[in-house]
MDAnalysis code that builds the backbone (N, CA, C; Angstrom):
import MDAnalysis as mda
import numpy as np

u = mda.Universe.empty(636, n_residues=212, atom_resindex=np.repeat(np.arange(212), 3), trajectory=True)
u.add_TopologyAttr("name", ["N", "CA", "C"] * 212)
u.add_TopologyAttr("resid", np.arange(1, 213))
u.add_TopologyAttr("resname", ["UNK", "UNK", "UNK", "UNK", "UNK", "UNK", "UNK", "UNK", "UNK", "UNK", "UNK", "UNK", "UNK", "UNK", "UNK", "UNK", "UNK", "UNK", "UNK", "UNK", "UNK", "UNK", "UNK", "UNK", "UNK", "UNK", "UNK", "UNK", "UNK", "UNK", "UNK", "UNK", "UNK", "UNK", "UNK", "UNK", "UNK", "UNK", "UNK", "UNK", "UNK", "UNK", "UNK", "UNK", "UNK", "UNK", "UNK", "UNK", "UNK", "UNK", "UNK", "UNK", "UNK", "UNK", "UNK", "UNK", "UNK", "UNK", "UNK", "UNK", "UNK", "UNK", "UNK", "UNK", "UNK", "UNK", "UNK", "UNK", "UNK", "UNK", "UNK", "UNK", "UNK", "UNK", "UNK", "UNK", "UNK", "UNK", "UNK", "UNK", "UNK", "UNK", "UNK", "UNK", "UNK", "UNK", "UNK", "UNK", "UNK", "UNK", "UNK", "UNK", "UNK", "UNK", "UNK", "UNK", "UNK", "UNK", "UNK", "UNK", "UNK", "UNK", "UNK", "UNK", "UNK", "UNK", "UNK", "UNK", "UNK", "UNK", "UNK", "UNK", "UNK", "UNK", "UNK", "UNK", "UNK", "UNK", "UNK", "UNK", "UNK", "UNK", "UNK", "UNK", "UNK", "UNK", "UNK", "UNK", "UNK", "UNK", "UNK", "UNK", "UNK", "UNK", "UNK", "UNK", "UNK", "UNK", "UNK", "UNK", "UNK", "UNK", "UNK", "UNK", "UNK", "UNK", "UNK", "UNK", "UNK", "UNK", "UNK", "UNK", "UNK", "UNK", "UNK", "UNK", "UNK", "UNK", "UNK", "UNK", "UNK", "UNK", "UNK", "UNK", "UNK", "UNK", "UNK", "UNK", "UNK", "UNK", "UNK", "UNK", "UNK", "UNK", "UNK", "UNK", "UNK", "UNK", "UNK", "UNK", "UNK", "UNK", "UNK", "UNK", "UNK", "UNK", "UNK", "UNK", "UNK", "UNK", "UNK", "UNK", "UNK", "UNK", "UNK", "UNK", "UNK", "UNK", "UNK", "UNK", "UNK", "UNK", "UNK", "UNK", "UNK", "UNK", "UNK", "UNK", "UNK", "UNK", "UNK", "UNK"])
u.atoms.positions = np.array([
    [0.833, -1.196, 0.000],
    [0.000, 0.000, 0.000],
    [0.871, 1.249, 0.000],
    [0.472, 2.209, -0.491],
    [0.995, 3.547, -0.511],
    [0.981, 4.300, 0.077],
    [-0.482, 4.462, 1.017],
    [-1.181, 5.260, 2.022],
    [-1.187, 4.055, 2.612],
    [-0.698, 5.154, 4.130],
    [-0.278, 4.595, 5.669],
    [-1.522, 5.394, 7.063],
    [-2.136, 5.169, 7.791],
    [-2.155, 5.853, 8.816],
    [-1.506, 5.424, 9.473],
    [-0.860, 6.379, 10.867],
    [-0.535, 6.191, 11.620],
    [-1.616, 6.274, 12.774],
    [-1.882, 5.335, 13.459],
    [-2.646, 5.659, 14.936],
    [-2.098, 5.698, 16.169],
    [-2.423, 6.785, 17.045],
    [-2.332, 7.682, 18.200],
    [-3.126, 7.057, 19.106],
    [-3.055, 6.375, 20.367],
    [-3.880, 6.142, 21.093],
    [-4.008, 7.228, 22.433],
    [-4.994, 7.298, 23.073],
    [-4.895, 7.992, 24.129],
    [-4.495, 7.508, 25.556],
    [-4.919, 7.780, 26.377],
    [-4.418, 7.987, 27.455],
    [-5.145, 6.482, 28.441],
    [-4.007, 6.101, 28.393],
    [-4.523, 4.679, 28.724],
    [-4.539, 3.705, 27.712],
    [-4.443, 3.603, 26.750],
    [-4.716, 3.306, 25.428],
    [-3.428, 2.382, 24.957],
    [-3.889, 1.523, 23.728],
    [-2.954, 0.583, 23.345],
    [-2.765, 0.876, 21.925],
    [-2.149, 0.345, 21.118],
    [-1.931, 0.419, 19.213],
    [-2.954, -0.666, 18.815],
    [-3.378, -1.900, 19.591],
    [-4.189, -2.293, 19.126],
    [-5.419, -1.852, 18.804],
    [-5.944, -1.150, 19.303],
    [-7.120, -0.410, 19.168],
    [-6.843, 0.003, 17.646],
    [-6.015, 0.183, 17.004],
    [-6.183, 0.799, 16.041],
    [-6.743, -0.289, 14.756],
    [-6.803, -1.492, 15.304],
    [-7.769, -2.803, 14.502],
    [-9.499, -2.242, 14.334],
    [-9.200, -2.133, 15.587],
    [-11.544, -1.465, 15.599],
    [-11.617, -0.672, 14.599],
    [-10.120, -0.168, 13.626],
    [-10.800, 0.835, 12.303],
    [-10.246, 0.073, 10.923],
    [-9.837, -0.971, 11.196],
    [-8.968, -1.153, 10.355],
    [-10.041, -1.672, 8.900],
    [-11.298, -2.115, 9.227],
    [-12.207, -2.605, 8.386],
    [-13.041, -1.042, 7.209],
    [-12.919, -0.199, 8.335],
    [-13.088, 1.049, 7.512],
    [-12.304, 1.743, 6.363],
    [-10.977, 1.162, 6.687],
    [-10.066, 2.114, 6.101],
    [-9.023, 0.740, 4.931],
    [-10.021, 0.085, 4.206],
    [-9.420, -0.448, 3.252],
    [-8.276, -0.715, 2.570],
    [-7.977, 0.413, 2.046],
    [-7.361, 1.515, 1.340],
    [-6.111, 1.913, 1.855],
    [-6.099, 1.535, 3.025],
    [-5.073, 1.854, 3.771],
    [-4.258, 1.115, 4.844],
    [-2.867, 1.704, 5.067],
    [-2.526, 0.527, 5.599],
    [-2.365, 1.273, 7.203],
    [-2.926, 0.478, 8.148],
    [-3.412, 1.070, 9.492],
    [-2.108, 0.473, 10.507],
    [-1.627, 1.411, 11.021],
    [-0.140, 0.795, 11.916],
    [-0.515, 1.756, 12.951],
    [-0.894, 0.939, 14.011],
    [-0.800, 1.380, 15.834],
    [0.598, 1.704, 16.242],
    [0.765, 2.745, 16.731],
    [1.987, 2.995, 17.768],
    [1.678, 3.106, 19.058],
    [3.470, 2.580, 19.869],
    [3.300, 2.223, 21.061],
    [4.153, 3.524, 21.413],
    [3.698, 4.306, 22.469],
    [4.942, 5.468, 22.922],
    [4.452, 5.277, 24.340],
    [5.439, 5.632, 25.262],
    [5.855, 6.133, 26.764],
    [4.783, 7.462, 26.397],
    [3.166, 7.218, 27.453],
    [2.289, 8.046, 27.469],
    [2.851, 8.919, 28.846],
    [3.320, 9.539, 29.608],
    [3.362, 10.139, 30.132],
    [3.855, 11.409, 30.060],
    [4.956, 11.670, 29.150],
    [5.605, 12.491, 29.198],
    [5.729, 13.114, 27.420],
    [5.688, 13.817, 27.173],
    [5.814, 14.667, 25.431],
    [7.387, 14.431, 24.881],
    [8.398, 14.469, 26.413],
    [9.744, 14.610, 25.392],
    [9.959, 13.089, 25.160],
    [9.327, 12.047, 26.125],
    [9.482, 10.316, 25.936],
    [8.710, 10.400, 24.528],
    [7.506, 10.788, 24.162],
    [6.571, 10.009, 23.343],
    [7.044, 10.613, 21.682],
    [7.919, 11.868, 21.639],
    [8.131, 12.203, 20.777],
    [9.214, 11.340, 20.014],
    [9.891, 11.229, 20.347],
    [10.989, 10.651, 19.219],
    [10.306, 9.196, 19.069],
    [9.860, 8.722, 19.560],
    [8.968, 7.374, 19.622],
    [8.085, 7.225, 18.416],
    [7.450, 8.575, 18.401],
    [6.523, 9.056, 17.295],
    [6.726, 8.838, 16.148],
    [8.239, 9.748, 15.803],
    [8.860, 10.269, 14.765],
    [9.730, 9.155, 14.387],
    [9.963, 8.117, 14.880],
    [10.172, 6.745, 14.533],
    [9.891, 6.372, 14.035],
    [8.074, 6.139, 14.352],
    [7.165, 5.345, 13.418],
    [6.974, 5.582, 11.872],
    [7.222, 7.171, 12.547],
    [6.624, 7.931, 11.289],
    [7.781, 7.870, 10.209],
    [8.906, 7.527, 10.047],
    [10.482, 7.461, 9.287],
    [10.228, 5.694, 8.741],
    [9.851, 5.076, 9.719],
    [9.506, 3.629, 9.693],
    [8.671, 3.468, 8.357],
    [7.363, 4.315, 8.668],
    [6.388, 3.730, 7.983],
    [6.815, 4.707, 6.375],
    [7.559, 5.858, 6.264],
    [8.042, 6.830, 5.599],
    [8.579, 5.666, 4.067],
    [9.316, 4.459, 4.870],
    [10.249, 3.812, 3.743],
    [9.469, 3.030, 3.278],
    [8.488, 2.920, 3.385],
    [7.533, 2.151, 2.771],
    [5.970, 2.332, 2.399],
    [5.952, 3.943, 2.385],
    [4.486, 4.471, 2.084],
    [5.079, 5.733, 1.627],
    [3.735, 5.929, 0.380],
    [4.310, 7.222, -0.393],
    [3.577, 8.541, 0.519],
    [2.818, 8.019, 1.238],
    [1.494, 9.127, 2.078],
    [1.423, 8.820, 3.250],
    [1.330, 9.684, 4.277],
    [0.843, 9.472, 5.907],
    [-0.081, 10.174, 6.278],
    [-0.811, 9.698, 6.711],
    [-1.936, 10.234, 7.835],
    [-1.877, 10.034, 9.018],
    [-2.610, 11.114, 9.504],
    [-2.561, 11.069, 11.120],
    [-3.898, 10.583, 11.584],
    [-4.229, 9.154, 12.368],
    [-5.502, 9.259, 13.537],
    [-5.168, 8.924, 14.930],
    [-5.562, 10.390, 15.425],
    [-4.843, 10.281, 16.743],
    [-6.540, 10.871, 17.766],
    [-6.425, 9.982, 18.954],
    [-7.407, 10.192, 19.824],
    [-6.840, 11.006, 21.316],
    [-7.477, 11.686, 21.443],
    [-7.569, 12.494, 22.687],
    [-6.602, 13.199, 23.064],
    [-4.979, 12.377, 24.285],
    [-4.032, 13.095, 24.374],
    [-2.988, 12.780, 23.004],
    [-3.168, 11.752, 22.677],
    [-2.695, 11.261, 21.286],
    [-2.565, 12.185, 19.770],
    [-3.802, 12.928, 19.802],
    [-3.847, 14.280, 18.734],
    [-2.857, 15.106, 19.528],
    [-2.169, 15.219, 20.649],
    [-1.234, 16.146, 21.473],
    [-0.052, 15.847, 20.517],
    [0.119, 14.550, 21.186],
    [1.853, 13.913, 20.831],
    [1.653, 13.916, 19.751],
    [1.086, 13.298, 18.615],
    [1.048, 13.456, 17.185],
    [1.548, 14.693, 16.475],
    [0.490, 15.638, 17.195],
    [0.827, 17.034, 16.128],
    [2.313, 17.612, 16.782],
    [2.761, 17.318, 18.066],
    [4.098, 18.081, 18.732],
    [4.781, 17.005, 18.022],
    [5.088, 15.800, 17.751],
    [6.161, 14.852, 17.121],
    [5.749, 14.884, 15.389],
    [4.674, 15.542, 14.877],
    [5.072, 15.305, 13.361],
    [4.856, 16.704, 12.435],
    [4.646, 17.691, 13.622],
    [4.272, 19.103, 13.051],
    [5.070, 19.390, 11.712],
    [6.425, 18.716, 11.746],
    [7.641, 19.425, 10.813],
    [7.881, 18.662, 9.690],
    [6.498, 17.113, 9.750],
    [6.916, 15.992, 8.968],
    [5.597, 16.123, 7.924],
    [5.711, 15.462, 6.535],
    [4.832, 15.830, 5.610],
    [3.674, 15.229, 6.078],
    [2.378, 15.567, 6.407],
    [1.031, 14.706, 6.775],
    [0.093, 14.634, 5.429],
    [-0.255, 13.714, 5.269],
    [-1.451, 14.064, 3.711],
    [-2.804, 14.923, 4.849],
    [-3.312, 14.081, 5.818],
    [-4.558, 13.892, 6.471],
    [-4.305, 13.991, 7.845],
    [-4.940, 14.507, 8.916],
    [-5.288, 14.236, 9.834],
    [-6.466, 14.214, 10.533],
    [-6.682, 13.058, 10.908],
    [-8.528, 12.796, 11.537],
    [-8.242, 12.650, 12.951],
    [-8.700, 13.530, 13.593],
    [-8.656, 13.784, 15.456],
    [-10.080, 13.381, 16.467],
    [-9.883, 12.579, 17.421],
    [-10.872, 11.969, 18.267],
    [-10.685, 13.011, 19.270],
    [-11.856, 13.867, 19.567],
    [-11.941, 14.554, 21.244],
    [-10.351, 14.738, 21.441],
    [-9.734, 15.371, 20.147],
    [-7.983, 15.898, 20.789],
    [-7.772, 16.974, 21.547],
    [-7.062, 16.357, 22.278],
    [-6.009, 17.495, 23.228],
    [-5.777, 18.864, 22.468],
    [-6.186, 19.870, 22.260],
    [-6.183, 20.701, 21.075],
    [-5.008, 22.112, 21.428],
    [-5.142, 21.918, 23.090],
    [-4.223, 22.860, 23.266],
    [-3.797, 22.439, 25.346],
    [-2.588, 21.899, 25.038],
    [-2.153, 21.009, 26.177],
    [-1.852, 22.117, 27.361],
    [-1.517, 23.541, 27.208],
    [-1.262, 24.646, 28.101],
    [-2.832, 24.754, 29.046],
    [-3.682, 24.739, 28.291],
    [-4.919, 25.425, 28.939],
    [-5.661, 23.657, 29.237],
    [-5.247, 23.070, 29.253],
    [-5.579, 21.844, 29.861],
    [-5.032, 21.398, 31.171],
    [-3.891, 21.811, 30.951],
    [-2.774, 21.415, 32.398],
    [-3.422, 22.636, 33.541],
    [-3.723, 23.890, 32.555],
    [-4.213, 25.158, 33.584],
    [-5.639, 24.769, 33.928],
    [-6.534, 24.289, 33.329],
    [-7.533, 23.816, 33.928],
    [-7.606, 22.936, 34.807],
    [-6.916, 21.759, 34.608],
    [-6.290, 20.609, 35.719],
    [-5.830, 21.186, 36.973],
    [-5.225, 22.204, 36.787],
    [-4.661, 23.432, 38.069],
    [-6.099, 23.580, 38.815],
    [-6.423, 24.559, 37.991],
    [-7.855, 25.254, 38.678],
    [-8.703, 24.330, 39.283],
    [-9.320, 22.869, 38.794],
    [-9.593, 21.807, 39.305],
    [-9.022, 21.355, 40.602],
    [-7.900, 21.823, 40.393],
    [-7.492, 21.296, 41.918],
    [-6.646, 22.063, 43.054],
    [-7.556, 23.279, 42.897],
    [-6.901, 24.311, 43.147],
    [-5.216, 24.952, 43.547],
    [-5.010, 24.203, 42.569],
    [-3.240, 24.329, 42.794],
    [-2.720, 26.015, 41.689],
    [-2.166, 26.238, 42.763],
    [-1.140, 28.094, 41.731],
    [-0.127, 27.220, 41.194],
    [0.289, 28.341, 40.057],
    [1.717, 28.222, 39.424],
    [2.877, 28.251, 40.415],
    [3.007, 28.851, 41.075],
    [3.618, 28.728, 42.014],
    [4.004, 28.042, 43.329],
    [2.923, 27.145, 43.744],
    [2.694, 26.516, 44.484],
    [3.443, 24.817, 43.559],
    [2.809, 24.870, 42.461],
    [3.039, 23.881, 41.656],
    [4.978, 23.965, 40.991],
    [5.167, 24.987, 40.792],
    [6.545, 25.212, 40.658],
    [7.673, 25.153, 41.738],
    [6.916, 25.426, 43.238],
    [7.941, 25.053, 44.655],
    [7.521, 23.687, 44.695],
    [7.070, 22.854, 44.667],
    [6.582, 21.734, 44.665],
    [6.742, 20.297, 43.342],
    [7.146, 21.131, 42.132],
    [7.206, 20.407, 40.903],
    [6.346, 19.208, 40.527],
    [5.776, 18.321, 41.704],
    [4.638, 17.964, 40.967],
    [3.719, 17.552, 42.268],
    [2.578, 17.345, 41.939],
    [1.173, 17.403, 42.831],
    [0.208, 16.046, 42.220],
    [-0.340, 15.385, 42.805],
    [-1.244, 14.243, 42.493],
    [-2.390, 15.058, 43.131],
    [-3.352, 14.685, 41.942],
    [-4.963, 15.185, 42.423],
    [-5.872, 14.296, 42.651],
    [-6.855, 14.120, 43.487],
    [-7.982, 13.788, 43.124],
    [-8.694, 12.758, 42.196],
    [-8.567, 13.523, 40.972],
    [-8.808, 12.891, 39.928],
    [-8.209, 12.180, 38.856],
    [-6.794, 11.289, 39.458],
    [-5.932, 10.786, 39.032],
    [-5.200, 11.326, 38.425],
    [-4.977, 12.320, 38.469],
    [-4.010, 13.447, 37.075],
    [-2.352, 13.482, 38.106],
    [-1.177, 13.529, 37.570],
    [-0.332, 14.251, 38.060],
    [0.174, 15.429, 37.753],
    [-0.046, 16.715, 38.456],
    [0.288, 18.018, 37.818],
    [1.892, 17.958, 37.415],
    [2.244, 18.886, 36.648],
    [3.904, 18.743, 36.634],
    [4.460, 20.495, 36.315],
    [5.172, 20.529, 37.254],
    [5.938, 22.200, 36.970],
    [6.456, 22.049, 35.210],
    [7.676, 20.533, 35.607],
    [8.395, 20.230, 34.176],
    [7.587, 19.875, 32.997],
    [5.980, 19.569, 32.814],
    [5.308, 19.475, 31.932],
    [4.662, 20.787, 31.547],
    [4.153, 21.997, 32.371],
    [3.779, 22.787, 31.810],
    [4.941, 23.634, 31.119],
    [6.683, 23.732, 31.895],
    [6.865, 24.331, 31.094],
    [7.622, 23.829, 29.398],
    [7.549, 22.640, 29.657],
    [7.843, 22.057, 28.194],
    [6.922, 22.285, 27.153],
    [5.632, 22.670, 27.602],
    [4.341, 22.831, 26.522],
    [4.430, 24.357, 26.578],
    [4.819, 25.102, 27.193],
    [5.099, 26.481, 26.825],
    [6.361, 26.608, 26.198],
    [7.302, 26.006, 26.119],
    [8.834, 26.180, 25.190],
    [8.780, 25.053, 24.361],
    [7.893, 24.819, 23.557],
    [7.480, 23.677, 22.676],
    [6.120, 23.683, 22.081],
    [6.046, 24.988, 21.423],
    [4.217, 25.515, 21.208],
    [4.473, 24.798, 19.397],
    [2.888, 24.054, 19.056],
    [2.494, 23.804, 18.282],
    [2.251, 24.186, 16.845],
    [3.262, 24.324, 15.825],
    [2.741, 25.032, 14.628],
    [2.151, 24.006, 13.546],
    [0.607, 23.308, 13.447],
    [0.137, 23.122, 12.625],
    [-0.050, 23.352, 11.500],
    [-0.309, 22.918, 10.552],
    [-0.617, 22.786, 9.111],
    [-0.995, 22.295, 8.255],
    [-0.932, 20.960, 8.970],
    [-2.325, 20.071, 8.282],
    [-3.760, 19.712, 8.099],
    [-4.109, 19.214, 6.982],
    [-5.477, 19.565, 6.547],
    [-6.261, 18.499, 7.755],
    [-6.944, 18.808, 8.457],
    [-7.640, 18.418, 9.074],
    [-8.853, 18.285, 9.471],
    [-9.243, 16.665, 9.967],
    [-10.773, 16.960, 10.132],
    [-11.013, 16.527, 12.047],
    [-12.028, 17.184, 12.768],
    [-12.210, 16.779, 13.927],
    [-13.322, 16.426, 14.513],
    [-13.757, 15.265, 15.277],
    [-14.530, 14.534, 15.944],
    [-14.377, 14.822, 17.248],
    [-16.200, 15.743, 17.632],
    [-15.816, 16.340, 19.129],
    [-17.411, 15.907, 19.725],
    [-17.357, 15.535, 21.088],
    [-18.732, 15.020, 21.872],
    [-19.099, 16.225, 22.434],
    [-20.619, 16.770, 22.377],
    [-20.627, 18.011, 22.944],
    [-20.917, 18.025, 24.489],
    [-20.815, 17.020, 24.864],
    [-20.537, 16.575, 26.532],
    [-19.053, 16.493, 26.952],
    [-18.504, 16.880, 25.966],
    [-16.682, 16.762, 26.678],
    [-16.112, 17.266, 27.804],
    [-16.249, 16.788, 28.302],
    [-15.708, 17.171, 29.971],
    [-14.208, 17.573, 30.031],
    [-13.471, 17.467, 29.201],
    [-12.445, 17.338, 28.868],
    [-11.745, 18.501, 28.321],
    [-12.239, 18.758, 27.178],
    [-11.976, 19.886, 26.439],
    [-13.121, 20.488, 25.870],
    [-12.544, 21.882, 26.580],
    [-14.030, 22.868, 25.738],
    [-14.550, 22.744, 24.117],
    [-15.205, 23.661, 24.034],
    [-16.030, 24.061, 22.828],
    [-15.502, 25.150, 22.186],
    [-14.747, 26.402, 23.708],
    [-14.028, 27.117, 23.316],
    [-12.823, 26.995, 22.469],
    [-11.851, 25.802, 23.111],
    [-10.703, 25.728, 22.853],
    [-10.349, 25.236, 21.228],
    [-12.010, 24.376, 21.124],
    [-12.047, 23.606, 19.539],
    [-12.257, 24.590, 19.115],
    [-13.034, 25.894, 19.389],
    [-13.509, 26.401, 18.220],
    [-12.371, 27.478, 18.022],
    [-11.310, 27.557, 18.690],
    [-9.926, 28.427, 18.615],
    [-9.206, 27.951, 17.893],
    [-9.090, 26.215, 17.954],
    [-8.148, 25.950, 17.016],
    [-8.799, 25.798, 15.946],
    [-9.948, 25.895, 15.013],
    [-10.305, 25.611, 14.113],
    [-10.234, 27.029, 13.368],
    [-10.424, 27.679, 14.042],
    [-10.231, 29.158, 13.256],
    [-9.064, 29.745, 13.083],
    [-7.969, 28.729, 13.928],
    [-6.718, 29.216, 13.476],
    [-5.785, 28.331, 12.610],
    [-6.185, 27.054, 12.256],
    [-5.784, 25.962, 11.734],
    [-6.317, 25.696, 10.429],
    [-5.542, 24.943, 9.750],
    [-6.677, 24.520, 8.681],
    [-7.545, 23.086, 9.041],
    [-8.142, 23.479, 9.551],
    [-9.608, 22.198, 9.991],
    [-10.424, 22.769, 8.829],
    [-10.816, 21.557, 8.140],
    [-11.594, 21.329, 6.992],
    [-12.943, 20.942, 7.392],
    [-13.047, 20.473, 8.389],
    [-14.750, 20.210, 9.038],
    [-14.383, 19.724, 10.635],
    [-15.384, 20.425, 10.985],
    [-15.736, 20.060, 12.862],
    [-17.064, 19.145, 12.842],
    [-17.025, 17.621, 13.102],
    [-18.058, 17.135, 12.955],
    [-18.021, 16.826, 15.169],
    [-19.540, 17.543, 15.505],
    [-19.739, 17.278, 16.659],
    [-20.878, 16.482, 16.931],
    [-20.981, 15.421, 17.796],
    [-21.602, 14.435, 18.210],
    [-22.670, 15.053, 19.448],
    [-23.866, 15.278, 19.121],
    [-25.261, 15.848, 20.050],
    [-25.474, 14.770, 21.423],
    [-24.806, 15.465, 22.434],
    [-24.598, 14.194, 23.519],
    [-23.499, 13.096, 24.059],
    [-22.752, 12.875, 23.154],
    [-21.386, 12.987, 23.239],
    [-20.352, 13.148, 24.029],
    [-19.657, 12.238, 24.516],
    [-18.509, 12.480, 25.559],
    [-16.924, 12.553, 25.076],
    [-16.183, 13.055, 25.794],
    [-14.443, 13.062, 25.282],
    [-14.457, 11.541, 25.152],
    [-14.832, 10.827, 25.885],
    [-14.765, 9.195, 25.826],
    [-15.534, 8.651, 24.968],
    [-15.363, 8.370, 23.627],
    [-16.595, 7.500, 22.377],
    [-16.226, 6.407, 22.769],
    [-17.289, 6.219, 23.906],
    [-17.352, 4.551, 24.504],
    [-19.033, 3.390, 24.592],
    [-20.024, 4.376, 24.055],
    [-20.986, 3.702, 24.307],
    [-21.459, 3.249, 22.743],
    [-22.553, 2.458, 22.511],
    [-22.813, 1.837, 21.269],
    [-22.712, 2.537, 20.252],
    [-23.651, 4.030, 20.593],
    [-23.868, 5.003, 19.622],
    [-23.122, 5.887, 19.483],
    [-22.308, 6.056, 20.716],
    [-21.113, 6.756, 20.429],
    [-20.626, 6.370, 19.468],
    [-19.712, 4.715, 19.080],
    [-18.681, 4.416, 18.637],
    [-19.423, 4.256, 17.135],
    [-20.791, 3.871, 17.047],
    [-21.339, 3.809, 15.685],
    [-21.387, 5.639, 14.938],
    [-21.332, 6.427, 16.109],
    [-21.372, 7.413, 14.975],
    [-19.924, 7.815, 14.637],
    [-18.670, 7.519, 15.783],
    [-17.463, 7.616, 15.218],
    [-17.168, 6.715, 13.796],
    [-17.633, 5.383, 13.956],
    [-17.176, 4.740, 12.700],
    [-18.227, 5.557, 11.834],
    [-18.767, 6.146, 11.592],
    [-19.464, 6.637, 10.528],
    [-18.929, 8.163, 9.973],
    [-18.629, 8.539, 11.072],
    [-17.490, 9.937, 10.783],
    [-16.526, 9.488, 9.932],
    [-15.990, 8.554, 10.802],
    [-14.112, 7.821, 10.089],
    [-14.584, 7.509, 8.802],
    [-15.640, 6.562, 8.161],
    [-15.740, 6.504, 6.780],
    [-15.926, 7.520, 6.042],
    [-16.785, 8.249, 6.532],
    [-16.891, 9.233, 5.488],
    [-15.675, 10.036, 5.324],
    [-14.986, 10.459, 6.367],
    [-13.812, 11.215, 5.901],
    [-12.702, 10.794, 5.289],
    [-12.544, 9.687, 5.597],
    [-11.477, 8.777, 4.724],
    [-12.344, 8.612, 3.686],
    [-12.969, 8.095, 3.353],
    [-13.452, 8.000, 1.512],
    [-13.417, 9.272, 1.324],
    [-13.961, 10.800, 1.724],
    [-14.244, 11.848, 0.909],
    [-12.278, 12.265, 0.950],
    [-11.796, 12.426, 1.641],
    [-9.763, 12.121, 1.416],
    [-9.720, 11.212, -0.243],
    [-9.795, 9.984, 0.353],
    [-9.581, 9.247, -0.673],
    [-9.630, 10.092, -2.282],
    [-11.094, 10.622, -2.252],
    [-11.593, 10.860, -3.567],
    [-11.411, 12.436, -3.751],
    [-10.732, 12.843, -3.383],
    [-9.953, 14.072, -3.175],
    [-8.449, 13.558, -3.803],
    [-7.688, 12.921, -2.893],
    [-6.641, 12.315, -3.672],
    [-6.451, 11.534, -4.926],
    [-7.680, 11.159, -5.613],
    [-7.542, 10.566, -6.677],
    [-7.980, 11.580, -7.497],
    [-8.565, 12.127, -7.417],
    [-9.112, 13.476, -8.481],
    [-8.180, 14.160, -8.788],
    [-7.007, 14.464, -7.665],
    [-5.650, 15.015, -8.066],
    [-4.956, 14.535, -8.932],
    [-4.581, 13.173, -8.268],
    [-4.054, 12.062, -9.045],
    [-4.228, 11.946, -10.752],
    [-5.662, 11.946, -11.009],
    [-6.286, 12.074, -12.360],
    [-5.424, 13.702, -13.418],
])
């Protein structure tokens, strides 16, 4: 095959998962990656591995990356050629996530910086050394992109999607009426696989029209 995705899992998440699409995407050849989820400077070169890997043997790459996975993806391949990228409930902007995670648990910058890291509550570990790596390591996108967002996302705003879409090239915001950051229930995952086809075939037939 010529066309490769690469898949991004999230947080908690395995490369196998990237089989549950593999029946959609024909056409393509679907390769799960495994990276060290904790940290951006572990998961990056990990990334950019795959992506050199799958490079010698595909003329095209795409990106499908879910949740914190659309994070590491776009920080490890921002500088690398993407045809596509299709994003699950992504991490869209990792600064104002870590600052919300703050506010959640009422921790200051400062408090969090004499301290360097803090366990919350809600299983998260804050990190002095993670926020400031996502501030001296800011995101320059450029790929054509499409995004899949639950309008129950607990996770990430409405705001933050609709910031990066107006500053990015996002080609369509398809949002799910009811919808969680987590596409885990029947109808959840039936309307994700129904997103994923359509955007990969309407790609597809975009790339062959060129092609022609």
């Amino acid at each position: 095959m010529t066309q490769a995705i690469l898949y991004i899992h999230g947080q908690g998440g395995n490369p196998q998962e990237a089989e549950q699409y593999r029946a959609i995407c024909p056409d393509l050849d679907l390769i799960g990656v495994e990276y060290p989820q904790q940290y951006p400077w572990d998961a990056l070169p990990v990334i950019q591995a795959a992506y050199e890997e799958a490079r010698r043997t595909h003329s095209q790459i795409w990106l499908l990356a879910n949740s914190i996975g659309a994070y590491f993806g776009m920080l490890a391949l921002q500088d690398r050629p993407i045809e596509k990228a299709l994003l699950i409930s992504p991490v869209l902007d990792m600064e104002r996530l870590i600052l919300d995670m703050m506010s959640w648990a009422g921790v200051s910058e400062a408090e969090l910086q004499a301290r360097g890291e803090i366990a919350t509550s809600f299983g998260q570990t804050l990190s002095w050394k993670y926020l400031v790596y996502v501030r001296e390591h800011p995101i320059q996108w450029n790929v054509p992109t499409e995004i899949l967002y639950g309008e129950k996302d607990e996770l990430i705003s409405r705001q933050t999607v609709d910031r990066f879409v107006a500053s990015h090239p996002c080609t369509e915001l398809t949002m799910m009426q009811g919808g969680e950051h987590w596409f885990h229930t029947e109808s959840q995952l039936a309307f994700l696989n129904r997103w994923l086809a359509k955007a990969v075939s309407h790609a597809l037939d975009i790339f062959q029209k060129r092609a022609d």
